[in-house]
N, C-alpha and C positions, 0 to 999 in steps of 0.2 A: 489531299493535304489537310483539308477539316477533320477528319479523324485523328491526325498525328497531333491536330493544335489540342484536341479534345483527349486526347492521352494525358499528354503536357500539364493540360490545367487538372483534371483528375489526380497525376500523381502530384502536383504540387500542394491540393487540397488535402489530401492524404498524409505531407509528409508536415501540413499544416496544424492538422489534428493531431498526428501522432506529436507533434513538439508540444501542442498544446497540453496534450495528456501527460507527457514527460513533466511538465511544468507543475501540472497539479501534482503528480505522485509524487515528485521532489518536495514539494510546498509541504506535503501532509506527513512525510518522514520527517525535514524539518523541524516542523512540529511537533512530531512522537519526540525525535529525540531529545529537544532541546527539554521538552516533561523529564524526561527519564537524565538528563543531564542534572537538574533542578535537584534530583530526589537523590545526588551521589553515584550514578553509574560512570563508571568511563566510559571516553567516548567511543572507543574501537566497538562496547559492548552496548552501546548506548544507538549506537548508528547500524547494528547488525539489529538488535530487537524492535527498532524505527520499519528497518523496511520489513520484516520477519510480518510484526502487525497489519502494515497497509496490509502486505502483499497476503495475508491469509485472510484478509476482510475482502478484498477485491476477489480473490480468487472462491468465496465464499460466496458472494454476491450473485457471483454469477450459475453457481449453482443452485442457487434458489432461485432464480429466475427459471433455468433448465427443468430443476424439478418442481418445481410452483409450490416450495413449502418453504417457511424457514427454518425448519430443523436442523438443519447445518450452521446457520446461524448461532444457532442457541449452544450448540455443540461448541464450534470455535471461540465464541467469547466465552467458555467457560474454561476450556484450555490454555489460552493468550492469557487469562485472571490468574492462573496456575504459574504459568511460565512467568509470568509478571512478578506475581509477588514473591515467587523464589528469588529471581535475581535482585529485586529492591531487598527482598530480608537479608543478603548477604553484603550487602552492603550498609545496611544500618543496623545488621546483629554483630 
C-alpha cells in the first residue's frame, strides 16, 4: 500500500508543477500581449504573437541546452524581431 500512497503523492507533485508552469506561461503571454496590445495590435493577433514568442523562446531554450550552444538563440530572436515588426508596421503604417 506504501507504494500506491507514493504514486499518489508523486502524481499530485507533478500535476502541482505542471499547474505551476501553466501559471507562468500564462503570466508571460499576458505580458507579451498586453506589449503588443499597447503598440495597436488586435487582440485575436496580439494573443496568437504572445504565445507564438514564449513558445519559440521556451522551445529555444531547450535546445540550447540539448546542444550546449546558443546559436539557436540568436537565430530565433532574429526572426520573432522580423515577425514582430512586420506585424506592429502594419498596424502603425
Amino acid at each position: 500500500m506504501s507504494g500506491r500512497a507514493s504514486d499518489k503523492d508523486d502524481e499530485a507533485a507533478q500535476q502541482h508543477l505542471l499547474d505551476l508552469a501553466d501559471g507562468v506561461f500564462a503570466e508571460w503571454r499576458q505580458i507579451m500581449r498586453a506589449a503588443l496590445l499597447r503598440e495597436g495590435l488586435a487582440a485575436e493577433r496580439a494573443e496568437r504573437l504572445a504565445t507564438l514568442v514564449v513558445a519559440a523562446i521556451e522551445g529555444t531554450v531547450a535546445m540550447c541546452r540539448a546542444n550546449r550552444s546558443a546559436d539557436a538563440l540568436d537565430q530565433v530572436q532574429e526572426e520573432l524581431e522580423t515577425v514582430l515588426d512586420a506585424a506592429l508596421a502594419r498596424t502603425n503604417g
